[in-house]
VOBA-1610 file (N, C-alpha, C; in pm, whole numbers, padded with zeros to 5 digits, always signed):
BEGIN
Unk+09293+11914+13226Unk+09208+12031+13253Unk+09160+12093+13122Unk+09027+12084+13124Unk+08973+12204+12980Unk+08988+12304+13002Unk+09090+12415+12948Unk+09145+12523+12982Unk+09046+12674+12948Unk+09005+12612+12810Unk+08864+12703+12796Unk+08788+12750+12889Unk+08737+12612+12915Unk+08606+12581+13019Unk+08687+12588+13174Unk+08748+12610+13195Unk+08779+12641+13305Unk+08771+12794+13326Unk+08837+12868+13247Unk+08886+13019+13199Unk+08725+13081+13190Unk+08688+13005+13153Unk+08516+13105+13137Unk+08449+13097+13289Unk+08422+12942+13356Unk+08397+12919+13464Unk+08400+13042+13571Unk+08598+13007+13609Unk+08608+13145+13700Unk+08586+13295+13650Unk+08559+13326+13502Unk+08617+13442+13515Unk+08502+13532+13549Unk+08395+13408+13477Unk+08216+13453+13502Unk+08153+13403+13660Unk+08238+13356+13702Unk+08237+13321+13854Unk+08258+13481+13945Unk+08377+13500+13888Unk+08415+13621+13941Unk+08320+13727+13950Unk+08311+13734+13803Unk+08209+13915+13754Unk+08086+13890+13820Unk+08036+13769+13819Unk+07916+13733+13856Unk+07875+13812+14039Unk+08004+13716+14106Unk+08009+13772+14266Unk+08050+13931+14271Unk+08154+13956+14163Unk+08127+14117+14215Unk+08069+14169+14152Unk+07947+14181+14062Unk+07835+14260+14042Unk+07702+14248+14188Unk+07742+14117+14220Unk+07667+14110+14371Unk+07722+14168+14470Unk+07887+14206+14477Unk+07937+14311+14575Unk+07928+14430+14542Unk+07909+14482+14388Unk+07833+14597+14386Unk+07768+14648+14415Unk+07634+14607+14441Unk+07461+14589+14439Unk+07496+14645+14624Unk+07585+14508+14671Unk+07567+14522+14822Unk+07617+14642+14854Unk+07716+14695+14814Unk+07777+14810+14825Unk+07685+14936+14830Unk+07666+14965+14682Unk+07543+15037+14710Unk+07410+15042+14821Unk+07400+14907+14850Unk+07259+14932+14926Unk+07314+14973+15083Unk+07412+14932+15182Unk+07478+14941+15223Unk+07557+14993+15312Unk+07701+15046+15173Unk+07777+15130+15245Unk+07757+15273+15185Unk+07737+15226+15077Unk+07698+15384+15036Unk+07617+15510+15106Unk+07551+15433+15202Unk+07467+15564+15309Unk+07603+15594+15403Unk+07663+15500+15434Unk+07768+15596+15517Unk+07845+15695+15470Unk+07895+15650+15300Unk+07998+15764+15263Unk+07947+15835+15227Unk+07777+15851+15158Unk+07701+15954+15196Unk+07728+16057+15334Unk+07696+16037+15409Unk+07726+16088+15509Unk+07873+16151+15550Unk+07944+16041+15551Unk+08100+16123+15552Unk+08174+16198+15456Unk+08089+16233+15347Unk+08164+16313+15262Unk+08079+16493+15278Unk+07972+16396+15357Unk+07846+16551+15416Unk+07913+16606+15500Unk+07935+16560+15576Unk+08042+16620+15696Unk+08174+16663+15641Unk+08252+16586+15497Unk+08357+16688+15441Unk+08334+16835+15390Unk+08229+16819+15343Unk+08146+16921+15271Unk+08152+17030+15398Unk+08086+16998+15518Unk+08018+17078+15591Unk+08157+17150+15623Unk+08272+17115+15659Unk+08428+17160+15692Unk+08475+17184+15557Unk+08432+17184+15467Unk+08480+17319+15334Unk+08389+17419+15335Unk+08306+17426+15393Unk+08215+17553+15384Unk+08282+17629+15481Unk+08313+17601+15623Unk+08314+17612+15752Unk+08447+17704+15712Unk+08544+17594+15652Unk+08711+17684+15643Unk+08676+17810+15522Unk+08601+17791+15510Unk+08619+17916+15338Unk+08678+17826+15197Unk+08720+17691+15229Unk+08729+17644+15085Unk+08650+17629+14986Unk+08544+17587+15032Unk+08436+17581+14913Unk+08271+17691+14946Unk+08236+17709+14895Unk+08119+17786+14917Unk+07992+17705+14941Unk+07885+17741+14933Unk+07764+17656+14992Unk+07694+17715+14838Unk+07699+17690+14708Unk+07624+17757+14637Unk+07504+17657+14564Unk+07469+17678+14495Unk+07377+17590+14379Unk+07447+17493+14301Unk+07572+17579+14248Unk+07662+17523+14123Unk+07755+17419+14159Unk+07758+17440+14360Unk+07892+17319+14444Unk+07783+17201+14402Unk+07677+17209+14473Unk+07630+17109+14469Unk+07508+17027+14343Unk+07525+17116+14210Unk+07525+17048+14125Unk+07633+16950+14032Unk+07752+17035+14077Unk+07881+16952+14012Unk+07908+16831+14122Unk+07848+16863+14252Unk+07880+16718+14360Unk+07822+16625+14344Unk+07651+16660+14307Unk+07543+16569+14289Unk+07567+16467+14164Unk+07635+16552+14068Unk+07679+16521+13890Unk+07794+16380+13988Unk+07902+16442+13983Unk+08013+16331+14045Unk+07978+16225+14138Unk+07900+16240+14248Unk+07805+16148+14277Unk+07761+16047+14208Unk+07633+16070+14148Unk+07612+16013+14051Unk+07687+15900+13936Unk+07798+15989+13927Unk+07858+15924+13827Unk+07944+15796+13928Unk+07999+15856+14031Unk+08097+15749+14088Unk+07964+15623+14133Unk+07876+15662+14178Unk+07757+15558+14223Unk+07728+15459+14105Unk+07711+15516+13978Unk+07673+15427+13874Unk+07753+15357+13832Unk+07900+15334+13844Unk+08012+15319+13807Unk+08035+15193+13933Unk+07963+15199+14061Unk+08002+15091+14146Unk+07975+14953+14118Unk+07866+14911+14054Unk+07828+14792+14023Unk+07956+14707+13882Unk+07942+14822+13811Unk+08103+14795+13688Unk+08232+14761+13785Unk+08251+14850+13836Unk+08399+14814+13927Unk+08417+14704+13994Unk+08262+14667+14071Unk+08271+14521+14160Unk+08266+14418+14061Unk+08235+14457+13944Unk+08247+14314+13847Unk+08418+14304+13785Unk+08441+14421+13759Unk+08583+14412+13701Unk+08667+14355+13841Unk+08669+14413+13966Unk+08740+14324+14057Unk+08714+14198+14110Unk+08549+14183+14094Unk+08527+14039+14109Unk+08588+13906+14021Unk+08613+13988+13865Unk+08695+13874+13768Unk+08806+13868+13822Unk+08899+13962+13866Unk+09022+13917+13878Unk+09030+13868+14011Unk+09008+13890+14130Unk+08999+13810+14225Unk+08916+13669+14217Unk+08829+13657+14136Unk+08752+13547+14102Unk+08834+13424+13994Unk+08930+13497+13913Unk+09003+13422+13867Unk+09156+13337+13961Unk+09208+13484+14080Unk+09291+13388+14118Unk+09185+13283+14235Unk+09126+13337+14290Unk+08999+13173+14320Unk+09003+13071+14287Unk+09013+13080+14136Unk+08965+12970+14040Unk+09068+12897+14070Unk+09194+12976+14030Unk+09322+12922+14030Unk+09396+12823+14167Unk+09338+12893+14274Unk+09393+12854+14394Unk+09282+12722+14434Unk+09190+12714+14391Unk+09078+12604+14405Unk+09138+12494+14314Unk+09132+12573+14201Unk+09240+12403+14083Unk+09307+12319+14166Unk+09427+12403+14223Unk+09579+12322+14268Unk+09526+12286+14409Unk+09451+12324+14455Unk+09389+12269+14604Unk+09315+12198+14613Unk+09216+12168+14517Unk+09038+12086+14558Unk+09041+11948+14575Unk+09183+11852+14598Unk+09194+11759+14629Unk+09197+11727+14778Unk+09262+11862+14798Unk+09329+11862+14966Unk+09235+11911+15045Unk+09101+11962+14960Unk+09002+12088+15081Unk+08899+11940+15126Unk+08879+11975+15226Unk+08777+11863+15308Unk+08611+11917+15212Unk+08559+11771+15267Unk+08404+11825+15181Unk+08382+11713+15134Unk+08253+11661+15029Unk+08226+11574+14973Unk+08180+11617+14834Unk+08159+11745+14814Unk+08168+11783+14701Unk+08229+11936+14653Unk+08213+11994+14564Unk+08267+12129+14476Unk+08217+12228+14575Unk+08105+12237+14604Unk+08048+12330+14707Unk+08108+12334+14805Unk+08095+12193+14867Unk+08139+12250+15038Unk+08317+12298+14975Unk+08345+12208+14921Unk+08500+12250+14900Unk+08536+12387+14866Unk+08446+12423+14814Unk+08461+12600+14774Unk+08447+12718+14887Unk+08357+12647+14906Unk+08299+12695+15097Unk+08408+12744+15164Unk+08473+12616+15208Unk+08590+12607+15281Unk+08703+12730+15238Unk+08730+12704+15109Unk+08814+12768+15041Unk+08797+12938+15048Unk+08708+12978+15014Unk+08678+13100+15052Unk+08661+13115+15174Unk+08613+13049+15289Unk+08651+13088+15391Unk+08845+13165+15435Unk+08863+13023+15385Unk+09003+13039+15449Unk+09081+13179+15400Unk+09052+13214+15230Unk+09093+13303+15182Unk+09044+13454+15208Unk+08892+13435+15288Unk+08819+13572+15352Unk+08926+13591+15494Unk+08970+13482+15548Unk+09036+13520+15703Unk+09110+13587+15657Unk+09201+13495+15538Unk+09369+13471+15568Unk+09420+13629+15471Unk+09347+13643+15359Unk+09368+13794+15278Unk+09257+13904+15277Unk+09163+13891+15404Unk+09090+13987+15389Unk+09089+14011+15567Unk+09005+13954+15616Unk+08965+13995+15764Unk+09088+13975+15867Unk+09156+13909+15791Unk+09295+13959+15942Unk+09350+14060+15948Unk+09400+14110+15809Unk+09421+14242+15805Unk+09349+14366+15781Unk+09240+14322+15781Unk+09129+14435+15799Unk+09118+14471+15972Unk+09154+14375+16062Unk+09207+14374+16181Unk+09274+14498+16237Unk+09356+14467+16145Unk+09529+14515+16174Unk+09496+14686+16108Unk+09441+14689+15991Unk+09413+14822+15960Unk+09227+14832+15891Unk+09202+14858+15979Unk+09041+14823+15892Unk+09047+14947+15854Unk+08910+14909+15773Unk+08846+15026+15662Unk+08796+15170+15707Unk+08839+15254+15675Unk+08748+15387+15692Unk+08706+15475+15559Unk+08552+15522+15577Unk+08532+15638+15476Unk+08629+15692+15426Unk+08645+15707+15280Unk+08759+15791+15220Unk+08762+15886+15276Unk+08685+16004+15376Unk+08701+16081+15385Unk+08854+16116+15527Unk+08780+15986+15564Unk+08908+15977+15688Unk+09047+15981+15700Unk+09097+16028+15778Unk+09264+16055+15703Unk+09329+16127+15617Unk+09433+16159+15642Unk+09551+16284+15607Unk+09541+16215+15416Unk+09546+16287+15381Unk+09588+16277+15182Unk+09723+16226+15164Unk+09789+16316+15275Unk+09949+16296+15261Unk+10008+16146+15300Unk+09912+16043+15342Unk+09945+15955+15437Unk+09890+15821+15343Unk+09817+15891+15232Unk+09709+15733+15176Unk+09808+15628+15078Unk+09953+15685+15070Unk+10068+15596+14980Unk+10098+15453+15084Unk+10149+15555+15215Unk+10188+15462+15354Unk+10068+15376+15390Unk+09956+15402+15387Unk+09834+15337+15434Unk+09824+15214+15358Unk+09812+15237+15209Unk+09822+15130+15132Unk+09908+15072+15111Unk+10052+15025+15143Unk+10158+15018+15141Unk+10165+14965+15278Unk+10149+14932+15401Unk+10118+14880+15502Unk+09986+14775+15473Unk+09902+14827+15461Unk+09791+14753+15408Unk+09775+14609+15330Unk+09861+14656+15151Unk+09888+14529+15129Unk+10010+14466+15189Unk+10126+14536+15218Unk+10196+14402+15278Unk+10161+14336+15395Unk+10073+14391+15488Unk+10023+14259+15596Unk+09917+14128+15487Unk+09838+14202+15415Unk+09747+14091+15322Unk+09854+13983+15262Unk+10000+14041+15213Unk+10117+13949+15128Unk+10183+13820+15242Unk+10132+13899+15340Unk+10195+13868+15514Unk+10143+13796+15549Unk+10024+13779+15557Unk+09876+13702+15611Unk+09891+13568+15474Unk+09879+13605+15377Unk+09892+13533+15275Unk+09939+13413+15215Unk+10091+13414+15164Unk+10200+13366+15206Unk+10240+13290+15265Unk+10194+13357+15428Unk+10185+13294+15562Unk+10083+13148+15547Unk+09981+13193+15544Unk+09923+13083+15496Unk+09953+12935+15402Unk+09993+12973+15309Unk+10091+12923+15224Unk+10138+12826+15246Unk+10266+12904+15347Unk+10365+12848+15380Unk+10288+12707+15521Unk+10290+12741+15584Unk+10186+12659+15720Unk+10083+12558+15634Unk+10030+12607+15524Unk+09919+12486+15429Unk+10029+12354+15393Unk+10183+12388+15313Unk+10252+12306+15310Unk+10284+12212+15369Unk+10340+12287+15513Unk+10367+12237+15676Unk+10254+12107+15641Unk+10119+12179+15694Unk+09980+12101+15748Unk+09940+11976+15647Unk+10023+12000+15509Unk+09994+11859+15415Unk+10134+11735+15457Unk+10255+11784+15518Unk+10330+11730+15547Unk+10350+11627+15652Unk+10254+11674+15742Unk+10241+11646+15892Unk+10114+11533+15890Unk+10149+11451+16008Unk+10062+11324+16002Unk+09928+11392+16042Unk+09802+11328+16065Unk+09688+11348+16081Unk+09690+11421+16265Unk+09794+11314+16315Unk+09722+11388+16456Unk+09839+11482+16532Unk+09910+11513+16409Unk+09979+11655+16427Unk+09925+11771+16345Unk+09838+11776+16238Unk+09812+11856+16206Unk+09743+12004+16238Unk+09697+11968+16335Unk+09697+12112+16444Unk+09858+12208+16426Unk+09910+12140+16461Unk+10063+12231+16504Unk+10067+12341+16364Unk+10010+12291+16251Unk+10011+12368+16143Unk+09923+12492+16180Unk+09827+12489+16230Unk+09714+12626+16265Unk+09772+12708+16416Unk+09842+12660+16507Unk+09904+12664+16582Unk+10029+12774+16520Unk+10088+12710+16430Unk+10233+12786+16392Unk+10175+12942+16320Unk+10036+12895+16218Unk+10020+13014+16177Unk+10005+13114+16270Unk+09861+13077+16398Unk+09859+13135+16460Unk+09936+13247+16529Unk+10071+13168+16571Unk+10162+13238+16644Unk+10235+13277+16567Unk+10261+13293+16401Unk+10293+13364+16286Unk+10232+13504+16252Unk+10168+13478+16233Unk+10048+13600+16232Unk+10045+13692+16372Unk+09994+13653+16439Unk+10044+13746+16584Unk+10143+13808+16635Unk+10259+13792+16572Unk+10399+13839+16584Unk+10413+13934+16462Unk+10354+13894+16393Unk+10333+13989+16228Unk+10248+14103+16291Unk+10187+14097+16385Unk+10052+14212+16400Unk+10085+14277+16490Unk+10135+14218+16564Unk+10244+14266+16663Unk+10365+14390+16640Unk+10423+14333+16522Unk+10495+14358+16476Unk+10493+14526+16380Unk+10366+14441+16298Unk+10344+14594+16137Unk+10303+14740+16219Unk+10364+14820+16231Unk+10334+14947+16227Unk+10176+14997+16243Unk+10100+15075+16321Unk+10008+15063+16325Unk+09957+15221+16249Unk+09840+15222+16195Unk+09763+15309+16160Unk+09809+15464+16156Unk+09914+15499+16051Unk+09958+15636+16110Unk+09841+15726+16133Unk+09717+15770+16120Unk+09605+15834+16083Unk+09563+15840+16211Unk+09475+15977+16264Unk+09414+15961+16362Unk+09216+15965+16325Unk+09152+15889+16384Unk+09025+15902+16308Unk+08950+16028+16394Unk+08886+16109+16282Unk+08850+16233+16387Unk+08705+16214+16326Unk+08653+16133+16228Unk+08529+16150+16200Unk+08461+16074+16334Unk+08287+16102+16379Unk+08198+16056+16463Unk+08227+15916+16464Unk+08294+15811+16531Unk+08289+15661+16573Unk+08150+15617+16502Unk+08074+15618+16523Unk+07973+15549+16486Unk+07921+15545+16374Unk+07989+15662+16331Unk+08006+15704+16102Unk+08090+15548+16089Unk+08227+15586+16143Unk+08326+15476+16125Unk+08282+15359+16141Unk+08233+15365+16242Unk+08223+15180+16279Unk+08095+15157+16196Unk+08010+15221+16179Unk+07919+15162+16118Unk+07925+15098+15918Unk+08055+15211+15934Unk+08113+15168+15777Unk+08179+15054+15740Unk+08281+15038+15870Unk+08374+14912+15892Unk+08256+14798+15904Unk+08184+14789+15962Unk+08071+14675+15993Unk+08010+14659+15790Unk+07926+14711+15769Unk+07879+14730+15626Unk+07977+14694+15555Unk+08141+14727+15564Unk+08207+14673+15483Unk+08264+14557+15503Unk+08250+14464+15561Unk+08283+14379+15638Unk+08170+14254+15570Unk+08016+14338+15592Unk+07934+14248+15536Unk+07944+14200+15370Unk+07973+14326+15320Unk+07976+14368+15172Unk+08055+14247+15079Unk+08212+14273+15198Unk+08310+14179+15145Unk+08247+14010+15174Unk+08219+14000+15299Unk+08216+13854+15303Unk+08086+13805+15173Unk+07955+13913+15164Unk+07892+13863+15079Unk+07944+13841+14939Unk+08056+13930+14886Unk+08118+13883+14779Unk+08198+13708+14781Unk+08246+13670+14878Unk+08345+13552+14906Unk+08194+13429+14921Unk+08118+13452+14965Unk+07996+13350+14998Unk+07939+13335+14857Unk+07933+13448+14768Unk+07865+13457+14618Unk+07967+13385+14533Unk+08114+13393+14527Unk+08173+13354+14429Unk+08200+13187+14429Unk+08214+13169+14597Unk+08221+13029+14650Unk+08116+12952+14575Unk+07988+12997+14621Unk+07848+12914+14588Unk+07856+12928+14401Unk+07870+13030+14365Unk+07909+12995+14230Unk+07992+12933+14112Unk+08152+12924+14185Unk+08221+12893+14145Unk+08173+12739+14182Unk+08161+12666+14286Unk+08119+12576+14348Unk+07987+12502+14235Unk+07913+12579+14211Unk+07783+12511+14136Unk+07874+12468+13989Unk+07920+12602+13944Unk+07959+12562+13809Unk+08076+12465+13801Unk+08146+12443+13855Unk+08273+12315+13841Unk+08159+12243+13827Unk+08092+12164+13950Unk+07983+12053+13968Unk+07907+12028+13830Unk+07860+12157+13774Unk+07790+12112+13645Unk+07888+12085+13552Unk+08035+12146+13499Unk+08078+12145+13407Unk+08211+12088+13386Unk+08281+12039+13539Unk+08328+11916+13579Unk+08452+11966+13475Unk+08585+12091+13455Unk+08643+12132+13397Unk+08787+12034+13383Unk+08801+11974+13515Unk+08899+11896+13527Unk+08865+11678+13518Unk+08729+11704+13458Unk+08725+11594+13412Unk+08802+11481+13339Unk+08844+11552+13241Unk+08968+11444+13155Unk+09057+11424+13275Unk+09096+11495+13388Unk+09212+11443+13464Unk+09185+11303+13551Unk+09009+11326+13567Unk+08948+11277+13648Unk+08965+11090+13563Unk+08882+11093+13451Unk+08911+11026+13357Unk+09044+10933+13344Unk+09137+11043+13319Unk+09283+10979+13321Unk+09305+10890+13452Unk+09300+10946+13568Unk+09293+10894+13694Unk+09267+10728+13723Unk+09114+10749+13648Unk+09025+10595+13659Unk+09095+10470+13524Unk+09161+10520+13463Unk+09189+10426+13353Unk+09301+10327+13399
//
């Protein structure tokens, strides 16, 4: 493996897809938390916490601003590091992923990794506007949160082993076991201490948008990570070694 050229691959693989989950973000979801932080606003005026003046909503508009411009940076800094373990989990796998080339194989790969550490447990606890939910509660939230993703994960993992072990026309029983792994896990994790009191259709329409946001990040890093192996063929010398 060229360790260089590998190391640059994913890491610009990464930043690459989340400056594109930035972008999406912004265009997006950002009208919803627009909105749900209008409606926080409107219940600090309402209780007497905050006032309705000129100066609230020049220091809101200022912070605004700043957190908005700051979204496209953040989706790149999390796109490297999730883009790097990608890289990583594609290395030790891209023999075993079905496909005929880097692409579809990447394809695949991010699929499996959008179910297995993102949308199952987005399931189990999906997304709401920051505004949603107790303050006192956001340690437990996240803390439930990632351990079903470690859960979901893992899980996977473990059942991928299984499914390389097992002859061809048992290999079902491997998606089978997760299956009924995972369902007993969901079954199982504690559900949502929070009650949602914002408008449903604030919510759901955020959960949907974020939903899109994420998968367009996993489809961007795939197709990229995917192009660049193909051109730059990082594990070539192994390839090499192989044929001699």
């Amino acid at each position: 493996m060229k360790t260089t050229l590998f190391l640059a691959i994913v890491l610009v693989s990464g930043a690459l897809a989340g400056t594109v989950h930035g972008i999406a973000n912004l265009a997006i979801v950002e009208p919803y938390l627009d909105e749900a932080i209008g409606i926080e606003n409107q219940n600090l005026f309402a209780s007497g916490d905050e006032e309705d003046t000129p100066q609230f909503w020049v220091e809101y508009n200022s912070y605004r601003d700043w957190q908005k411009g700051g979204q496209v940076l953040a989706g790149a800094i999390l796109g490297t590091s999730v883009g790097a373990l990608f890289g990583i989990v594609y290395a030790l796998s891209r023999n075993s992923l079905p496909g005929k080339n880097d692409l579809r194989k990447t394809l695949v790969l991010a699929g499996i990794m959008w179910l297995t550490i993102y949308f199952i447990p987005f399931l189990k606890y999906p997304a709401n506007p920051p505004t949603v939910g107790d303050g006192e509660t956001v340690v437990l939230r996240a803390i439930l949160y990632l351990s079903f993703i470690a859960i979901s994960g893992f899980g996977a993992v473990g059942f991928y082993q299984l499914y390389k072990r097992l002859k061809q026309n048992t290999k079902i029983l491997a998606f089978a076991g997760y299956a009924v792994f995972i369902g007993i896990a969901f079954a199982l994790m504690p559900p949502n201490p929070d009650e949602v009191t914002a408008p449903m259709d604030l919510v759901n329409g955020f959960r949907a948008m974020s939903v899109v946001a994420v998968s367009v990040f996993w489809v961007s890093v795939s197709v990229i990570l995917g192009s660049f192996w193909h051109k730059f063929k990082p594990d070539s010398e192994i390839t090499l070694a192989k044929n001699q």
